[in-house]
N, C-alpha and C positions, 0 to 999 in steps of 0.2 A: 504493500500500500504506500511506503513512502518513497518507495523509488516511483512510482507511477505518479505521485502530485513532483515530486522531482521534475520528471520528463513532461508531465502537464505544463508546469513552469516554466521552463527551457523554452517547451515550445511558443507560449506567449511571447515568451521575452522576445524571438525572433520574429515572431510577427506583426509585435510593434515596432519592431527596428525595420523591419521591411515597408511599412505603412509609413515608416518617417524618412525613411533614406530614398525611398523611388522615386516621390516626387522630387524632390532634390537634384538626383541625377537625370530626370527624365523634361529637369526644365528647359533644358535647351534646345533650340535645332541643329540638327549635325552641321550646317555653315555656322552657326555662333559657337559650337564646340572647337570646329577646325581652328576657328581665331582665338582661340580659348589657347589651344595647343603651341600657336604659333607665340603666341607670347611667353608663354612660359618656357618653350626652349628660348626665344632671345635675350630673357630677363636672364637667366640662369650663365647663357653663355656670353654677356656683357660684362659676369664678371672671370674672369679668366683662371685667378688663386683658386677660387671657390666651384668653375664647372666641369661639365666632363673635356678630361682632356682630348683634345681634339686628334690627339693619336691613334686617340681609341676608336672615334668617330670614325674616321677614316679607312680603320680596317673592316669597320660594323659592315653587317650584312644589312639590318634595316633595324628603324629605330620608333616605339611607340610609345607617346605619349599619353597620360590620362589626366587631364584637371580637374584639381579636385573633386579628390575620391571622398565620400563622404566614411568616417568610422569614427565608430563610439557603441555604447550600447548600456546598456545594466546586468550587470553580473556574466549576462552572454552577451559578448562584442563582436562586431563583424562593420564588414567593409561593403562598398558598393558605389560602383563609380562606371565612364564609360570615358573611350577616348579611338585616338586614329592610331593607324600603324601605315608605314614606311619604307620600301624595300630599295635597294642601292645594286644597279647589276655591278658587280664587281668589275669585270669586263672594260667598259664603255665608265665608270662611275658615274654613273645618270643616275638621278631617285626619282624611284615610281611611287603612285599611289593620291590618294588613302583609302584604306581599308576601316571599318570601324567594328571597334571592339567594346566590351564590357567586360568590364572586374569584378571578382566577388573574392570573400573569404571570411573567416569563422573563426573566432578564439573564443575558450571559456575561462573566467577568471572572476575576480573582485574586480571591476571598473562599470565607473559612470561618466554622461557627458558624450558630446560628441565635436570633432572636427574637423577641417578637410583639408586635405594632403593632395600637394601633388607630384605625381610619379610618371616618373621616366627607365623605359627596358632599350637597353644597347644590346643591339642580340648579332652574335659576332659572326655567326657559321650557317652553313646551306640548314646542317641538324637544327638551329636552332629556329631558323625559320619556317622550317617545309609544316609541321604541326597548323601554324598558321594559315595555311594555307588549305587544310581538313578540316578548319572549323572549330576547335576547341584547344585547348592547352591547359597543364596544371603543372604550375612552377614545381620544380623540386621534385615531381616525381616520376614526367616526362623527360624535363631536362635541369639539365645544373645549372641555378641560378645562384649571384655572389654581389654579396652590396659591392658597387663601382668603386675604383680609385677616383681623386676628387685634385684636380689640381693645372696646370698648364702643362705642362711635359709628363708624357707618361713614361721617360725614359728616366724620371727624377723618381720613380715607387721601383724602387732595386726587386721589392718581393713581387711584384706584381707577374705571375707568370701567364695569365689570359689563357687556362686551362676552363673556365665554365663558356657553356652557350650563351648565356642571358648577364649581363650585369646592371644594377638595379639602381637606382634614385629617388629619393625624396625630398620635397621640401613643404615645411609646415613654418608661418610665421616667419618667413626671412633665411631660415636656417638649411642647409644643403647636405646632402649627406647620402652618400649607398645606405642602402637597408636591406635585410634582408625579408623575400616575400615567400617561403618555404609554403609549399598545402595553397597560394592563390591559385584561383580560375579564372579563364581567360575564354569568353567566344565571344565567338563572331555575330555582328549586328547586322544580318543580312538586308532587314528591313532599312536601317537607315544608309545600306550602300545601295541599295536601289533608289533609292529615293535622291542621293545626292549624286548618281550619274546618271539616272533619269532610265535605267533599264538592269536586266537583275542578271550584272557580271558575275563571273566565278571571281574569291579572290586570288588565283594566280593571273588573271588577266589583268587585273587592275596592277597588281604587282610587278607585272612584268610587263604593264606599260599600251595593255593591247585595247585603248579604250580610244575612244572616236574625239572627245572633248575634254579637254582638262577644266575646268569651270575656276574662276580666279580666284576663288579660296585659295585652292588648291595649290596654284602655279604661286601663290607667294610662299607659302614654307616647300616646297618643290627650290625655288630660287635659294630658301634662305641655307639651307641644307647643301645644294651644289657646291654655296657659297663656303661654308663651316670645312667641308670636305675637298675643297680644288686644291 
């Protein structure tokens, strides 16, 4: 009997945290996300000490952003958030895209409150990408994900040997920092890539570039990315 009001519990606690975080994440339109996105990679890498080094960039397979994820919760905390992703043909160094994703994830603990983070995935390798491109992913137990080195030169982090798929980011309140996102989920928002290329691409086509119009969201963090990465 008292594991069952337990689990009775639990399960409240998670569906008023879904009733409060949805609308949250679901207030935007994928054009005001995309600009959502795009500022928070330029704010991040205007400061140079404090972003991902651009080393690292440069090797990236592709890179996605999510602004502000919303988490918090009461006694069960969880995350929930949505953003775009990014691919880079190694080849050619051209970035494709966006794709749009959503985030979730789940801790149980003593915490109350809630507030929003935003996160950034440098994901280095074909392995790290190709999941993406199936529709779903779960950090940590499909691939190795590792909070990012943080700084201008990434030939200045001696230990840094770029052995994981995914390296990770956060920033809440000003503050920058790899995080680690072990047990997150990750799919695909197929409804809002339809909608912002106006027909229901696969996403290795968007990915890999095979789309008829780029719409001028797009073509600005497309620029600003060439530009981080030339």
């Amino acid at each position: 009997m008292r594991m069952k009001k337990i689990l009775l519990f639990i399960s409240l606690a998670l569906t008023l945290q879904l009733i409060f975080f949805l609308p949250l994440a679901n207030s935007t339109t994928s054009g005001e996300k995309l600009n959502e996105a795009f500022w928070v990679l330029k704010e991040i890498q205007s400061i140079p000490e404090k972003g991902i080094p651009t080393d690292l960039l440069k090797r990236a397979r592709a890179i996605a952003i999510f602004p502000s994820v919303y988490k918090g919760g009461f006694i069960v905390g969880g995350s929930f958030g949505k953003g775009v992703l990014f691919a880079r043909n190694p080849k050619t160094n051209t970035w494709h895209g966006p794709i749009f994703l959503t985030i979730g994830a789940g801790s149980l603990g003593w915490q109350i409150g809630v507030k929003a983070t935003d996160l950034i995935l440098v994901i280095m390798n074909e392995r790290g990408l190709e999941p993406f491109f199936k529709g779903s992913v779960t950090l940590g137990g499909e691939l190795g994900v590792s909070a990012g080195p943080v700084g201008r030169e990434l030939e200045a982090s001696t230990d840094i040997t770029l052995t994981s798929e995914i390296y990770s980011y956060s920033r809440s309140k000003g503050f920058f920092a790899g995080i680690s996102l072990e047990g997150a989920y990750i799919g695909q928002d197929y409804r809002a890539d339809e909608h912002f290329w106006g027909r229901p691409y696969t996403p290795r086509e968007i990915l890999e570039g095979q789309v008829e119009t780029i719409p001028p969201e797009a073509q600005r963090v497309l620029r600003f990315l060439a530009k981080l990465t030339q």
